[in-house]
C-alpha positions in Angstrom: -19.2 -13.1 -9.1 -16.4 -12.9 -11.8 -15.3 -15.9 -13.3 -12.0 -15.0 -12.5 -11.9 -15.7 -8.6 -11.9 -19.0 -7.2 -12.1 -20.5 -3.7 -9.2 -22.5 -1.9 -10.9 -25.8 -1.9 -11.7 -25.2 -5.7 -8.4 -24.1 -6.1 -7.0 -27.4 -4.4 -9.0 -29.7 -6.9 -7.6 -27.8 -10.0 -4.5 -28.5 -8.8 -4.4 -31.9 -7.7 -3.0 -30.6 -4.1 -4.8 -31.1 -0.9 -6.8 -28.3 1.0 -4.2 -28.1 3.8 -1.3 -27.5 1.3 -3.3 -24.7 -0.6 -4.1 -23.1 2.6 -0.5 -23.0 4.0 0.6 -21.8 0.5 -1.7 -19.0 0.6 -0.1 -18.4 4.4 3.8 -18.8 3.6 3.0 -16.3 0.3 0.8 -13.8 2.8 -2.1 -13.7 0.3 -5.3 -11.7 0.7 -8.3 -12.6 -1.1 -10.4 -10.1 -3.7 -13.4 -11.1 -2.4 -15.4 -12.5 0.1 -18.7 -13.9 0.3 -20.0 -14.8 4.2 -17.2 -17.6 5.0 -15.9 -18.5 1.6 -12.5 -16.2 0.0 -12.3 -16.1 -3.1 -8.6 -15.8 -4.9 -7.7 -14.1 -9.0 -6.1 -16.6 -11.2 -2.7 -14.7 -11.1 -2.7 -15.7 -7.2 -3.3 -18.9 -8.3 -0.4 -19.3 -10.5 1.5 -18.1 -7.4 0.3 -20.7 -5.4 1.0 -23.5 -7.6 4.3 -22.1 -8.2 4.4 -22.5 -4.1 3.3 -25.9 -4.1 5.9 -27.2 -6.1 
């Protein structure tokens, strides 16, 4: 797994926001994940930047 992709709990931590927020980010911006792995999706860093530019 690249470096590069990160899960929505991980993503949460790194930026200080709560699960729920991240995940109705990732909703209200209609966001599909590179990867998945079983139950875990897995976002790119330049979907991160677009959530944290949601959560603000």
């Amino acid at each position: 797994m690249a470096d590069d992709q990160i899960t929505a709990g991980n993503i949460a931590k790194e930026l200080g926001a709560s699960p729920a927020q991240v995940k109705k980010a990732i909703e209200a911006l209609k966001l599909a994940p590179v990867a998945r792995k079983g139950a875990c999706s897995y976002y790119s860093r330049e979907q991160v930047r677009k959530i944290k530019g949601a959560l603000k």
